[in-house]
C-alpha positions as CSV (number, residue, x, y, z in Angstrom):
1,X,18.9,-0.1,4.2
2,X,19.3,1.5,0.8
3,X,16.2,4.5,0.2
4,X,15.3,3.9,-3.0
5,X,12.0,6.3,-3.2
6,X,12.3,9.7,-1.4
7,X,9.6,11.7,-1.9
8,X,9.6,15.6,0.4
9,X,7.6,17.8,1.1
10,X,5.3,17.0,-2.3
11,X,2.6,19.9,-2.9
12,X,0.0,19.6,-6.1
13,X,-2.3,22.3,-7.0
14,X,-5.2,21.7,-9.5
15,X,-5.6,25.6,-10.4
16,X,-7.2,26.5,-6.8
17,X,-7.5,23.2,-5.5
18,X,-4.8,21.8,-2.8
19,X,-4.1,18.0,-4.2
20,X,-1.5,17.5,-2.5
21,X,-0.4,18.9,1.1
22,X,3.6,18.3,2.1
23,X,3.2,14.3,1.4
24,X,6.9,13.3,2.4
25,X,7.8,9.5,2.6
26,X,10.3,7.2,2.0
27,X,10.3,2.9,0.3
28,X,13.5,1.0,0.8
29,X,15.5,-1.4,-0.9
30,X,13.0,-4.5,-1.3
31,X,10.2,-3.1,0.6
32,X,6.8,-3.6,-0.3
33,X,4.7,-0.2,0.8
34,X,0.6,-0.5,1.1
35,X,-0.9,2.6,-0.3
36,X,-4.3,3.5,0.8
37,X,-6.7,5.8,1.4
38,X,-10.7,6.3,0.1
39,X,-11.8,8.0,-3.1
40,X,-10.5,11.4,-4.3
41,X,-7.4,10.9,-0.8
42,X,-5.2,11.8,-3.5
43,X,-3.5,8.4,-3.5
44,X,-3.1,8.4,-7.5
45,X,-2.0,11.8,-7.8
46,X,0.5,10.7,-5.8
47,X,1.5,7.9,-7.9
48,X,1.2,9.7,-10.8
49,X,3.7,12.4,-9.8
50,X,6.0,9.6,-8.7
51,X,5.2,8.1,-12.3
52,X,6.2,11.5,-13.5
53,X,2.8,11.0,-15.3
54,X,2.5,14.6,-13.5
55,X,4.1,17.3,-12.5
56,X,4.5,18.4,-8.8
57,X,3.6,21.8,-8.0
58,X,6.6,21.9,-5.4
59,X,8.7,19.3,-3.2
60,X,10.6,16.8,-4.5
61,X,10.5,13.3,-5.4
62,X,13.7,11.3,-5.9
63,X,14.2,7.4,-7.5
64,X,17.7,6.2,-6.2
65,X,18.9,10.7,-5.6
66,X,17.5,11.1,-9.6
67,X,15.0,13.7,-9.3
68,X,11.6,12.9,-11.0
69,X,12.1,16.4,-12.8
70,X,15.4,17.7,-12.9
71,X,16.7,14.0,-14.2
72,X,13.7,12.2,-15.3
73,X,15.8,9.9,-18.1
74,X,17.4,8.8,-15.5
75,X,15.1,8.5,-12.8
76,X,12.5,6.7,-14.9
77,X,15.4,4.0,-15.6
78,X,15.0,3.0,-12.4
79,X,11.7,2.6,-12.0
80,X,8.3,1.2,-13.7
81,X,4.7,1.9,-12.8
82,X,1.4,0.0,-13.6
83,X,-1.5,2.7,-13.6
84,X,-5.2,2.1,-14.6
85,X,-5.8,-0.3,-17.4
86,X,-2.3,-2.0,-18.8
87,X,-2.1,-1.5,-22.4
88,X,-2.1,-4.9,-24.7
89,X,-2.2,-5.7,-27.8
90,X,-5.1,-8.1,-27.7
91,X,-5.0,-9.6,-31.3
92,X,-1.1,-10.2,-30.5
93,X,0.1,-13.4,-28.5
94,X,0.9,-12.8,-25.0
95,X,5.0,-13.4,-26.3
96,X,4.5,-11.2,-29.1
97,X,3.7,-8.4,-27.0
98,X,6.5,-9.1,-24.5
99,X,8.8,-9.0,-27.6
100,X,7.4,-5.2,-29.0
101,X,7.7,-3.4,-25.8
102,X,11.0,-5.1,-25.0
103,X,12.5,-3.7,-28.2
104,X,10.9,-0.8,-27.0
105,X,13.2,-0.7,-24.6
106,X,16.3,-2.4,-26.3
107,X,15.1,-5.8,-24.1
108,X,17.3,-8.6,-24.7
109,X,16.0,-12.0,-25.7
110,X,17.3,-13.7,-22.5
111,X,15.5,-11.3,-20.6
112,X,12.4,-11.9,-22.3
113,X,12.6,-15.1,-21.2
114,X,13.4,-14.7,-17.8
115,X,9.9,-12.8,-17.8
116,X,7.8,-15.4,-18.9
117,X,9.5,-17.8,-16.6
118,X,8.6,-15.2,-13.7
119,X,4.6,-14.3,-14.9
120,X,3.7,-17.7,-14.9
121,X,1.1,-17.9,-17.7
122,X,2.0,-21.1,-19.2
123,X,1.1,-22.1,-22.7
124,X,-1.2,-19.0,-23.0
125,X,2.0,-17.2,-23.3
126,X,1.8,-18.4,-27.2
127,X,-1.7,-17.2,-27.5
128,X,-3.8,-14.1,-28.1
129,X,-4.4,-11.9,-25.6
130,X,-8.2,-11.4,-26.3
131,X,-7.7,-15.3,-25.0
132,X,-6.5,-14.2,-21.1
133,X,-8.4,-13.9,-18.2
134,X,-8.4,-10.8,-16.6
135,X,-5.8,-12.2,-13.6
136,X,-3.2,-12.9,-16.4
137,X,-3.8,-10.2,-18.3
138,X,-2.8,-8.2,-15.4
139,X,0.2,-10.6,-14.9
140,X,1.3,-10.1,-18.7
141,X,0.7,-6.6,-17.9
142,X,3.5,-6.4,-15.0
143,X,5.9,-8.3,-16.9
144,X,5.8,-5.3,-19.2
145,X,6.4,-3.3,-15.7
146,X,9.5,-5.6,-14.9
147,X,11.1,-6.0,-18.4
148,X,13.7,-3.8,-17.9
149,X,14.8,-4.8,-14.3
150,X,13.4,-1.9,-12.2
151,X,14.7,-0.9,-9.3
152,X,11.4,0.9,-8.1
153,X,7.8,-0.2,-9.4
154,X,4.4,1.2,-9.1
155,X,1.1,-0.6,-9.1
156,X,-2.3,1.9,-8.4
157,X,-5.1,-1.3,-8.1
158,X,-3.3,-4.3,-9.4
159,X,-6.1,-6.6,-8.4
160,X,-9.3,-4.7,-9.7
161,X,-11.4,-7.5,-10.6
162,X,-10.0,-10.3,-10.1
163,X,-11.4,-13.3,-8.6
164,X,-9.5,-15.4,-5.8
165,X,-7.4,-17.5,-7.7
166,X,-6.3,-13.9,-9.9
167,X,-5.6,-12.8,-6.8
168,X,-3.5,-15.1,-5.0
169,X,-1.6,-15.5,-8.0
170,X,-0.7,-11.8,-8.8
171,X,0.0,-11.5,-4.7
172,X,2.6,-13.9,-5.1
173,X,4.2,-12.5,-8.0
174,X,4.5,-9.3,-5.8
175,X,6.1,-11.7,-3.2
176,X,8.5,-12.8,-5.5
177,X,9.2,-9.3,-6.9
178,X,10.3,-8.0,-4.0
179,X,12.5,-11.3,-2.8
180,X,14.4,-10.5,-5.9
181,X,14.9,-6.7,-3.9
182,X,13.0,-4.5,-6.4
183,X,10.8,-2.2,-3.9
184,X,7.3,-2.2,-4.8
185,X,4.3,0.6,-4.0
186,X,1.4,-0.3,-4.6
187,X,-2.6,0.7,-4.0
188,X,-5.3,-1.0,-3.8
189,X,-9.4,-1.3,-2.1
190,X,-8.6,-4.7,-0.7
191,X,-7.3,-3.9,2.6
192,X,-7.1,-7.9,3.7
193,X,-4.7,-8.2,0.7
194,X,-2.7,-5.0,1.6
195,X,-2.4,-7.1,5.3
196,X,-1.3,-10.0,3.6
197,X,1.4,-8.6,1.3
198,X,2.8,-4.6,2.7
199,X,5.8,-4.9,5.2
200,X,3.8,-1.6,5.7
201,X,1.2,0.9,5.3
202,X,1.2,4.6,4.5
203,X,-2.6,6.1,5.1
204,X,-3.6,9.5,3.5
205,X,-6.7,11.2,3.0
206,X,-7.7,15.1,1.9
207,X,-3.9,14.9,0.3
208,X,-2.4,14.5,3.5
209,X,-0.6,11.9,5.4
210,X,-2.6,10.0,8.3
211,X,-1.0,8.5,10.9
212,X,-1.1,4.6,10.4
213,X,0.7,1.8,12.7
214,X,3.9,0.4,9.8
215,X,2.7,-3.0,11.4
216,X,-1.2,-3.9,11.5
217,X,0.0,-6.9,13.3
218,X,0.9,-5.0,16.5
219,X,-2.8,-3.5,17.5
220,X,-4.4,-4.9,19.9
221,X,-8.4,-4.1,21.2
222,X,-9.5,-4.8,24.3
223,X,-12.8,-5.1,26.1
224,X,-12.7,-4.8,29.6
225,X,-15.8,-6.0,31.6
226,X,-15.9,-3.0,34.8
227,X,-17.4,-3.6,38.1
228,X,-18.0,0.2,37.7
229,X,-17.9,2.6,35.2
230,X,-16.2,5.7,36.0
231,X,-17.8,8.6,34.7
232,X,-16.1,10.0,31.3
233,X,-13.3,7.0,31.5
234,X,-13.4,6.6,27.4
235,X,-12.8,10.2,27.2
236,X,-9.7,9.8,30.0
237,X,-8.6,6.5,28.0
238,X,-8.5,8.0,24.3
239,X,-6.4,10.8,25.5
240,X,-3.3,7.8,26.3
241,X,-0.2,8.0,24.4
242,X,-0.5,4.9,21.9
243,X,-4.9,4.7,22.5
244,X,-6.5,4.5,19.3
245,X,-10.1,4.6,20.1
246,X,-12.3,4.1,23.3
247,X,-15.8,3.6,24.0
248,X,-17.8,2.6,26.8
249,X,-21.0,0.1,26.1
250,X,-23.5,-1.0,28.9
251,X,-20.5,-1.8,31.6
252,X,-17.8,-2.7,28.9
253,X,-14.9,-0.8,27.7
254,X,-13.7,-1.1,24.4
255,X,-10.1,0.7,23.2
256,X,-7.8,-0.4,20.8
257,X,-3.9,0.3,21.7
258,X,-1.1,0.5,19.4
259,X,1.3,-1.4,22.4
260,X,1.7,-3.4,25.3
261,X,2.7,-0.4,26.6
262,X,-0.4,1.7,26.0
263,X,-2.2,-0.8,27.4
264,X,-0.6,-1.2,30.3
265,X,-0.9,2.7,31.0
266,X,-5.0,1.7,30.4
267,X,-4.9,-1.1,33.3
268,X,-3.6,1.2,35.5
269,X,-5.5,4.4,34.9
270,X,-8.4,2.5,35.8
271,X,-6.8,0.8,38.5
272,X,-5.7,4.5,40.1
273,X,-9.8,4.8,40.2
274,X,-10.6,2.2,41.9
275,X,-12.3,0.2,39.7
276,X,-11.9,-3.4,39.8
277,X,-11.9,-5.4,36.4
278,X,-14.3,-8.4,36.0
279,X,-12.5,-9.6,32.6
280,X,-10.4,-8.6,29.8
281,X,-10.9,-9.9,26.6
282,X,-8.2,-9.8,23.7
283,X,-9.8,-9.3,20.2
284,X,-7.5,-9.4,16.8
285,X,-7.4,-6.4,14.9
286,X,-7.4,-6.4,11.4
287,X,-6.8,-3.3,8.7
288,X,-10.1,-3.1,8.2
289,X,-10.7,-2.5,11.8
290,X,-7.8,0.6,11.6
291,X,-9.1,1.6,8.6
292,X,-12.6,1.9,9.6
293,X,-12.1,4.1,12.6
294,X,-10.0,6.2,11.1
295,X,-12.1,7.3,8.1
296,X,-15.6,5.8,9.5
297,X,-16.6,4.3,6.2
């Protein structure tokens, strides 16, 4: 499938300060890539240099082989970001402000119209802004993003305050977006919507890169009821290929595995010490869960 982000070895310095550390990563054609990390990870400097809102201090970042900095006219062509609060024209109708930042960008009329059909706003699209709700603000706001067909779009916490309904509503849009195979990488605090929407999920954290399963979907935790509990067995568990975590409690053990695989290696390490289990029990695992015992927050 056709890369259409490729971003190498990316280093940022803030005078003394290490941003960035060798972030490399790649978004295909039509993929949708979760973003996330906590506070001050460096997940909008990343964006940002992406945006070519910034400048990397080394490494390379490349929209369709147009580098961000050696051809940035060309690059930015190709792609469209939607970073901290859009900016609208609130005494202007919704229309009115589709039609200034498409001439803008030498827009056509038909594709103006193609935009409205696609944001969904209905009659509000003929009134002022100051009018919206916050959700269709922000949907106004990423018809700006997809006026001129991008290839490659950015969105750094699309659904910041937005109730449910805001929510759903700008989730589907994504959806639809990336049907239409425009990629899309976007951020955002809301890990159950990052399930919901990412085909997957790139993790960093101190401007690094942390190790995070591409599909939530496949881990798996386990609690295994032990007629015994061998002594240091978490610590013998956690150091499987594929274990997440491990921890004993009372005469339980509880692991999360990233496979069948891994936990069939589990089964029979405890097995090989004689220990008979008394009950497995299956528990979903959600982001949150991934998230939490990887940053502990």
């Amino acid at each position: 499938m056709e890369v259409v982000l490729s971003v190498q070895n990316l280093n940022k310095y803030y005078k003394k300060f290490h941003a960035l550390k060798d972030v490399s990563f790649e978004v295909k054609k039509g993929e949708v890539v979760g973003f996330i990390g906590p506070n001050g990870s460096g997940k909008s400097t990343t964006m940002k240099c992406i945006a070519s809102l910034l400048i990397p201090s080394s490494g390379t970042v490349e929209i369709l082989g147009y580098d961000i900095v050696k051809d940035r006219e060309e690059a930015l062509k190709h792609q469209a970001s939607l970073i901290e609060s859009p900016g609208l024209y609130l005494d202007l109708k919704g229309i009115d402000n589709l039609k200034l930042f498409g001439q803008l960008r030498s827009v056509s009329s038909e594709r103006i119209a193609e935009i409205v059909e696609i944001i969904n706003i209905g009659h509000f699209i003929n009134r002022k802004v100051s009018e919206y709700s916050l959700g269709m603000k922000q949907r106004l706001a990423l018809g700006f993003v997809l006026l001129s067909d991008p290839k490659f779009i950015i969105l750094d916490e699309p659904t910041n305050g937005l109730d449910p309904t805001g929510v759903r509503e700008l989730r589907n849009l994504i959806l639809d977006v990336a049907k239409s195979g425009t990629s899309v990488l976007f951020s955002s605090h809301q890990l159950g919507e990052i399930e919901r929407v990412a085909d997957r999920i790139i993790c960093i954290n101190h401007g690094e890169l942390v190790p995070f399963k591409t599909n939530v979907t496949e881990h798996s935790n386990y609690t295994l009821l032990l007629e015994a509990v061998p002594k240091d067995i978490d610590q013998t568990v956690a150091n499987i290929n594929g274990v997440i975590s491990a921890n004993v409690e009372d005469d339980k053990l509880n692991f999360m595995v990233e496979s069948s695989e891994s936990f069939a290696e589990v089964i029979d390490t405890i097995v090989k010490q004689n220990v008979r289990v008394l009950d497995i029990k299956n528990n979903l695992v959600s982001i949150e869960d991934i998230y939490l015992e990887i940053f502990g927050e």
